[in-house]
C-alpha positions as CSV (number, residue, x, y, z in Angstrom):
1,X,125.3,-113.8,149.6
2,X,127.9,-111.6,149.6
3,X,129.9,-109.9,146.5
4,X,132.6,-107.0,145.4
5,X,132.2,-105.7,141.7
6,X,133.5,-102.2,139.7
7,X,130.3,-99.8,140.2
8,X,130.4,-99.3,136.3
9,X,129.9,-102.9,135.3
10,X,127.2,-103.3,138.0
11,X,125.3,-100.2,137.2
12,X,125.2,-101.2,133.4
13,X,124.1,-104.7,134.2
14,X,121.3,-103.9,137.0
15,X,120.1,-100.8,134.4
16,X,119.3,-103.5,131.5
17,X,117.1,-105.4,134.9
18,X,115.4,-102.7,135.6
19,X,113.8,-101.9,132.2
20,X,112.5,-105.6,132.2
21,X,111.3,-105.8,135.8
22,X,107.5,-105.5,136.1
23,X,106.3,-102.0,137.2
24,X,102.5,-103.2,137.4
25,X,101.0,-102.3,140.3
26,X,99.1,-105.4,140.5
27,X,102.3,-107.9,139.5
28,X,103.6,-109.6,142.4
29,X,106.3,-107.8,144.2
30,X,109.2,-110.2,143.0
31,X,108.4,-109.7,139.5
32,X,109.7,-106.1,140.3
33,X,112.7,-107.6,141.5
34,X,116.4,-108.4,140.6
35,X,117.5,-112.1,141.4
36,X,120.9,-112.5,142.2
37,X,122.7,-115.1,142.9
38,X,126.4,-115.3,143.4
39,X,128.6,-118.8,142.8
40,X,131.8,-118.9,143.6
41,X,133.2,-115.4,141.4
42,X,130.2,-115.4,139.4
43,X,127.3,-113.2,139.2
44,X,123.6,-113.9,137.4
45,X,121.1,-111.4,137.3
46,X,117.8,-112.0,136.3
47,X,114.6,-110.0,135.5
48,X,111.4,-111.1,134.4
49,X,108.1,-109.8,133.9
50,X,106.8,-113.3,132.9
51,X,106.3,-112.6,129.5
52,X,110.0,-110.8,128.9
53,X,113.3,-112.1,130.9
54,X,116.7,-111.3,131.0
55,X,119.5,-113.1,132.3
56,X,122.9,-111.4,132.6
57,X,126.5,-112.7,134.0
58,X,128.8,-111.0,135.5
59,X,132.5,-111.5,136.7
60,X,132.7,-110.3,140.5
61,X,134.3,-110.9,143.8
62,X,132.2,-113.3,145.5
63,X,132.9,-113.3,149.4
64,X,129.3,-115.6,150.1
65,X,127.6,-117.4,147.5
66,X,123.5,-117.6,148.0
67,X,120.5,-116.0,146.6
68,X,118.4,-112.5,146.8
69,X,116.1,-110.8,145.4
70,X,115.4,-106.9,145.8
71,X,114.0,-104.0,144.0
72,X,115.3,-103.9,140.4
73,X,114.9,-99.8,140.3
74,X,115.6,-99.1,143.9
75,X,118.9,-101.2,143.6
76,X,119.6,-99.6,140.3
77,X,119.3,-95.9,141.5
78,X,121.3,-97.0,144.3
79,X,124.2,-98.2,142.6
80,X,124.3,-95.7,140.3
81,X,124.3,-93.2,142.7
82,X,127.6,-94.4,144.5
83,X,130.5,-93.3,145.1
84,X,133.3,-94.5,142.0
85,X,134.8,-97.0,143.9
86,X,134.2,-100.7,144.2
87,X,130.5,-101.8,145.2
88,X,129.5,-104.1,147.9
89,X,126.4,-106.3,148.2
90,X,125.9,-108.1,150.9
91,X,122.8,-110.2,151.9
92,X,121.9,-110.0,155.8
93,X,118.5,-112.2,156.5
94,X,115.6,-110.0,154.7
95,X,118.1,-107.2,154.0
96,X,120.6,-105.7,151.3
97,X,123.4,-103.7,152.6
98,X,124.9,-101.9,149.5
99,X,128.0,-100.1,150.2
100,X,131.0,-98.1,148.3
101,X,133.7,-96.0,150.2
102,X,131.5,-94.3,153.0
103,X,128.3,-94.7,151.4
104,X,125.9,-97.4,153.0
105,X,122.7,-98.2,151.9
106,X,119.9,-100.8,153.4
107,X,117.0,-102.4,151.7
108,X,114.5,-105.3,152.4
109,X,114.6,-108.0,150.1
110,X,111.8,-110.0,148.4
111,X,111.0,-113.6,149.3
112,X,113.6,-115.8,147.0
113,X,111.0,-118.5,146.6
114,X,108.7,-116.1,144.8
115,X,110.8,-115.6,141.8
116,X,109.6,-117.5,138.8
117,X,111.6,-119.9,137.3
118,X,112.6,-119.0,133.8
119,X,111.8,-121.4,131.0
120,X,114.1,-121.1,127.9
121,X,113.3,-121.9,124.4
122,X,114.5,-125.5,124.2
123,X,115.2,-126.0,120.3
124,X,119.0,-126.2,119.1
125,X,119.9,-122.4,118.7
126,X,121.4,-120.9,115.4
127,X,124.5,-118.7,115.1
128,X,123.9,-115.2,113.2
129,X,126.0,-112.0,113.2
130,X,124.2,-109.8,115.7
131,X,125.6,-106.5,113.8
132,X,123.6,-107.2,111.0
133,X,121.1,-108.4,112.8
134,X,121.3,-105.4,115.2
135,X,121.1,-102.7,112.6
136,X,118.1,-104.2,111.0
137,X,116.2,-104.0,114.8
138,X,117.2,-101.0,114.9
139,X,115.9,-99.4,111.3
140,X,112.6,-101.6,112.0
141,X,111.2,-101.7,115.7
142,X,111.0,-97.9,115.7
143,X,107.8,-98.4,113.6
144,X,105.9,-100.7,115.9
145,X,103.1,-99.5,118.2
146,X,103.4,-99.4,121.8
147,X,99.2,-99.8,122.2
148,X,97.9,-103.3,123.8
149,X,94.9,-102.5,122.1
150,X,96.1,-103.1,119.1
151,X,98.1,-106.4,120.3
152,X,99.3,-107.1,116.9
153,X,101.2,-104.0,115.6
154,X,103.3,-104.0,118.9
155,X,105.3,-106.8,117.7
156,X,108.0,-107.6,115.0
157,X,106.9,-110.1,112.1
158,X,110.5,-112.3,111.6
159,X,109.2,-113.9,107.9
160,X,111.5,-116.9,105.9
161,X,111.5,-115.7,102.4
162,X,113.3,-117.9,99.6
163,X,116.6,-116.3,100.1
164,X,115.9,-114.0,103.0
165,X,114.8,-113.3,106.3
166,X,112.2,-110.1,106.4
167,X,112.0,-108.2,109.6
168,X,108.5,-105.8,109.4
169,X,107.1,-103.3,111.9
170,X,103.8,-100.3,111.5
171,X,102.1,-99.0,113.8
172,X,99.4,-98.2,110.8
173,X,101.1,-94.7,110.3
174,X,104.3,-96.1,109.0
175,X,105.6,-99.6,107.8
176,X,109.7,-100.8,107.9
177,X,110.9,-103.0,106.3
178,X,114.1,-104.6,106.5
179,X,115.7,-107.5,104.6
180,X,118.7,-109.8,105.7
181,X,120.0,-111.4,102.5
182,X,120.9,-115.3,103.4
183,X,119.8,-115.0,106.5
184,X,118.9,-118.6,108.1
185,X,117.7,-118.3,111.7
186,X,114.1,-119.4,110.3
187,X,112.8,-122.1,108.2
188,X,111.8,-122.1,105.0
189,X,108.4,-120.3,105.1
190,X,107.8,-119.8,108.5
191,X,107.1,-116.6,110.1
192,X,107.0,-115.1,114.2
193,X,105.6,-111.9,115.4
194,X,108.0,-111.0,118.0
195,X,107.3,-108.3,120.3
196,X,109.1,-104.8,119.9
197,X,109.5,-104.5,123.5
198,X,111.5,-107.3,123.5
199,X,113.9,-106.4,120.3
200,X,114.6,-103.2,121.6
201,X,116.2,-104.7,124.6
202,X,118.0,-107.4,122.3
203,X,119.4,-104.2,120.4
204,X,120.9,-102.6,123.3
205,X,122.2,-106.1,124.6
206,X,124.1,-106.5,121.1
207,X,126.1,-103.5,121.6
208,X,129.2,-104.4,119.4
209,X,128.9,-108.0,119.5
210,X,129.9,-109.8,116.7
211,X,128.0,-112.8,116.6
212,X,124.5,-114.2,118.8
213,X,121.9,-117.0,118.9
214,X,118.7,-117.7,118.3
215,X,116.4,-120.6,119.6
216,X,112.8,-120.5,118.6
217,X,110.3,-123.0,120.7
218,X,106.5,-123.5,120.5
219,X,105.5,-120.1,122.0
220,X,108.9,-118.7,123.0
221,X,112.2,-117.5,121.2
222,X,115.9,-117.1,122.9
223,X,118.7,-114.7,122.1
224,X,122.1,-115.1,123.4
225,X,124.5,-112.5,123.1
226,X,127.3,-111.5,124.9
227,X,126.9,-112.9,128.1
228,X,123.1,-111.8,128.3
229,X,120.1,-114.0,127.4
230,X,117.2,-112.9,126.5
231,X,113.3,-114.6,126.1
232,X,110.8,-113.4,125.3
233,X,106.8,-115.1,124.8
234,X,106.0,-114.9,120.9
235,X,102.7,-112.9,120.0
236,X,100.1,-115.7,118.7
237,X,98.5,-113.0,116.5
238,X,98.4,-112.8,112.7
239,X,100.3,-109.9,111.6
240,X,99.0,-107.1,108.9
241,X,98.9,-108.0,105.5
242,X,101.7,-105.8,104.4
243,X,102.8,-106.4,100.9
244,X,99.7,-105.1,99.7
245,X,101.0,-101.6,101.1
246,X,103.6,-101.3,99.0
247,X,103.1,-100.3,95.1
248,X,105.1,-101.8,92.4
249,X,105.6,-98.4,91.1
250,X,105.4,-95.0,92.2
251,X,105.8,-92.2,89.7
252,X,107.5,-89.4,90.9
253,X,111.2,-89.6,92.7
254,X,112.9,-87.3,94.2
255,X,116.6,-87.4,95.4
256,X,118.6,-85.5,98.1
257,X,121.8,-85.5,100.7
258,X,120.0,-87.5,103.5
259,X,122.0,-85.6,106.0
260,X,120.9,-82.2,105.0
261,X,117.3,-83.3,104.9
262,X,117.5,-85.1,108.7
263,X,118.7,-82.1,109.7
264,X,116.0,-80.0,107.8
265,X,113.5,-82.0,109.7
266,X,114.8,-81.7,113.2
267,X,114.0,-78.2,112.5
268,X,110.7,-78.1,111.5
269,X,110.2,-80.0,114.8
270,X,110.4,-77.0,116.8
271,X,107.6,-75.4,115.8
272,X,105.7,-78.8,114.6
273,X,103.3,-80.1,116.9
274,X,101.4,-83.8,116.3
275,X,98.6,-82.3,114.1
276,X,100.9,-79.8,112.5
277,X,102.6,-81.6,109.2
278,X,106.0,-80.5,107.8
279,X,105.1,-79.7,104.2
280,X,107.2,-81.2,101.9
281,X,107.0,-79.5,98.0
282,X,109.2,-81.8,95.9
283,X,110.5,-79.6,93.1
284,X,112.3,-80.0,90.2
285,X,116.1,-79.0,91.2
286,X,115.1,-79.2,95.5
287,X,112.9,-79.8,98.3
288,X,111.1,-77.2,100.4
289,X,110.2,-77.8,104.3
290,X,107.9,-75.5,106.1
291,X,105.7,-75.6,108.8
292,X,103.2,-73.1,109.8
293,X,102.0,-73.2,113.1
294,X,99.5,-70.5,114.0
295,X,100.3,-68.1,116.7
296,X,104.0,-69.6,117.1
297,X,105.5,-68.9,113.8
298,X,106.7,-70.3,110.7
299,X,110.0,-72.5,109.3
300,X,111.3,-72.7,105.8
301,X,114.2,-75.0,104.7
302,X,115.0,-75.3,101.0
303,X,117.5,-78.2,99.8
304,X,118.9,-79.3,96.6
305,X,117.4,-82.2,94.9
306,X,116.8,-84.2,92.0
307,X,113.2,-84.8,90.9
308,X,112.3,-87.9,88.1
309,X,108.4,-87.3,87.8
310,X,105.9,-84.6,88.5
311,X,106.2,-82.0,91.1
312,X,104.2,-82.7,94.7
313,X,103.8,-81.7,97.7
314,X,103.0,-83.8,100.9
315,X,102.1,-83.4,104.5
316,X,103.9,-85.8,106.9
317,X,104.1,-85.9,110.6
318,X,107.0,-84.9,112.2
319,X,108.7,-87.6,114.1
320,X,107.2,-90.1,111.7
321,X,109.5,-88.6,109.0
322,X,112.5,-87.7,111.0
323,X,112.3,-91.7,112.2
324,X,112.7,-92.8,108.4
325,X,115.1,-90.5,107.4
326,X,117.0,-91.3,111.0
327,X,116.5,-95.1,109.7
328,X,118.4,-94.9,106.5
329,X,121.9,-96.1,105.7
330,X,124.1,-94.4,103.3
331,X,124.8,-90.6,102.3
332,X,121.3,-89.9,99.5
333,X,118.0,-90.6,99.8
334,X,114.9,-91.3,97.7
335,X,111.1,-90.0,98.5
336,X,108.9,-92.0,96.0
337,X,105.4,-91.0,95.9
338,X,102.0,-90.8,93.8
339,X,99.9,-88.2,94.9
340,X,99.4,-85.9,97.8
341,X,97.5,-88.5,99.9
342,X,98.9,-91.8,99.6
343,X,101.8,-93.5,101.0
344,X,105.4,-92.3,100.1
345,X,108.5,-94.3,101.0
346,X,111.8,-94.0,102.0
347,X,115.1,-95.6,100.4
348,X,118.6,-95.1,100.9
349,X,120.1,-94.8,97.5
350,X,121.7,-98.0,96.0
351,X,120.0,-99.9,99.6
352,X,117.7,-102.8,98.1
353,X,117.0,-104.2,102.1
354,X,115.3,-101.4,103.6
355,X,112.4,-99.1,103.1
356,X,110.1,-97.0,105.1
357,X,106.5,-95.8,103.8
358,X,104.9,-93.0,106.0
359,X,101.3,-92.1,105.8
360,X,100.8,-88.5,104.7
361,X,98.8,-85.8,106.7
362,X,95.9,-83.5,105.2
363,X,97.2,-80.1,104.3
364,X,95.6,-77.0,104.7
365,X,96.3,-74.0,102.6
């Protein structure tokens, strides 16, 4: 196997690999491996950790076609790390020579034969606009949970509503919420739990790609965008009840330049630490910010703002807040609340698809 590709293109390709490629020290070495094989002037990549995969093509000048398989992080760094010129790979028996201008780099490879094959969900796929789609990843998987203990709230429910699709993520701190009016990629009823891991990568892979795919199987769901492909093993859990999180009314509202107030927050965050809360005093004409963190020092922010209700104030976690606010579309926001210690949420003004509720944290005075 022998190829000649722009470093760039290479680089970006083999970087998406990497992040998929296994790094359990128990796995077995090819699963921390890229396989590449080269046909004619065409380049797939593939990683796979067994339950995640990724496919990628890539336009190159191919000098050998054939197979290998090597480190997906060594050959990563490697590339990266070249000169900008034009990158040769070049498989020699159990070796990689990787080579650009001067440079010259030599690896082992992994046995071909080891590499899993990669079984794709076999159903006819459906055509959606990944934008859309894309954005609504991006406002939701920030809220699930990255603990296997807790198998469920790692993943991404995907629910069929009457008119909708409903993309939901918590991590039992926060919940998100975003819906895709019209959306079709599911049948009536049904419902997945996809895991995050999995739709963060399909979000980077979108990029600015107009339109993508979707095939669901028994236990498996494809995306195609671009020309990556992703699949990824559905969660066979049942996911958190969480319409009964949400009230049907919340009496106090306040309003504010969402902007201003992300800002506000990033602040706070220098002196914040996890168990330090940003206090949030929603008052009739604006919002005060402060944190208090003793033998550090202390942060005040004061914003305008419109308040519909009774004044409160409300602990929140930092990042928690700062990811919400980040989350929101559109130039105002909305903090809706009832009291002090239950659940407020996040709106953009005028934005019926999206909301974010956030757990408060006790205050101390």
């Amino acid at each position: 196997m022998k190829f000649r590709v722009e470093r760039e293109l290479l680089t970006e390709a083999l970087g998406a690999a990497a992040r998929v490629a296994s790094n359990r020290n128990n796995a077995m070495p090819a699963l921390s491996g890229v396989h590449m094989q080269v046909k004619g002037d065409v380049l797939v990549l593939t990683c796979t950790d067994n339950d995640l995969s990724v496919r990628s093509t890539l336009a190159v000048g191919g000098a050998q076609d054939g197979v290998a398989v090597v480190s997906a992080k060594l050959i990563s760094d490697i590339v990266r790390a070249m000169p900008e010129e034009k990158v040769t790979i070049d498989a020699q028996g159990e070796e990689v020579v990787v080579s650009a201008g001067k440079s010259q780099f030599t690896v082992p490879t992994f046995a071909a034969t080891d590499f899993p094959n990669i079984v794709v969900a076999g159903t006819q796929p459906v055509t959606i606009g990944a934008k859309v789609f894309g954005e609504a990843l991006g406002q939701v998987v920030r809220a699930s949970s990255n603990d296997m203990q807790r198998l469920a709230l790692t993943g991404v429910l995907m629910v069929a509503e009457p008119d909708s699709v409903c993309l939901v993520a918590t991590d039992s701190y926060r919940l998100a919420v975003s819906e895709l009016p019209g959306a079709t990629m599911l049948g009536h009823g049904a419902e997945i739990v996809v895991p995050g891991r999995a739709l963060s990568e399909l979000e980077r892979l979108i990029g600015g790609a107009e339109s993508m795919t979707m095939a669901l199987g028994e236990n498996r769901a494809t995306f195609e965008v671009g020309g990556s492909t992703l699949t990824t093993t559905l969660l066979n859990v049942e996911f958190p009840k969480y319409k009964q999180l949400i009230s049907g009314h919340y009496p106090n509202k306040v309003t504010t330049a969402r902007e201003p107030l992300l800002e506000a927050v990033r602040r706070s965050r220098i002196l914040a630490r996890e168990t330090t809360p940003v206090r949030l005093e929603m008052l009739s004409t604006s919002i005060r910010l402060s944190v208090v963190t003793q033998d550090i020092g202390q942060v005040v922010d004061e914003l305008d703002a419109k308040l519909d209700g009774s004044e409160v104030t409300i602990g929140f976690n930092s990042q928690y807040l700062m990811d919400g606010i980040d989350a929101i579309k559109g130039d105002e926001i909305t903090i809706e609340s009832t009291d002090s210690v239950k659940p407020a949420v996040l709106r953009g003004v005028g934005d019926k698809n999206y909301l974010y509720l956030v757990m408060p944290q006790r205050l101390t005075s």
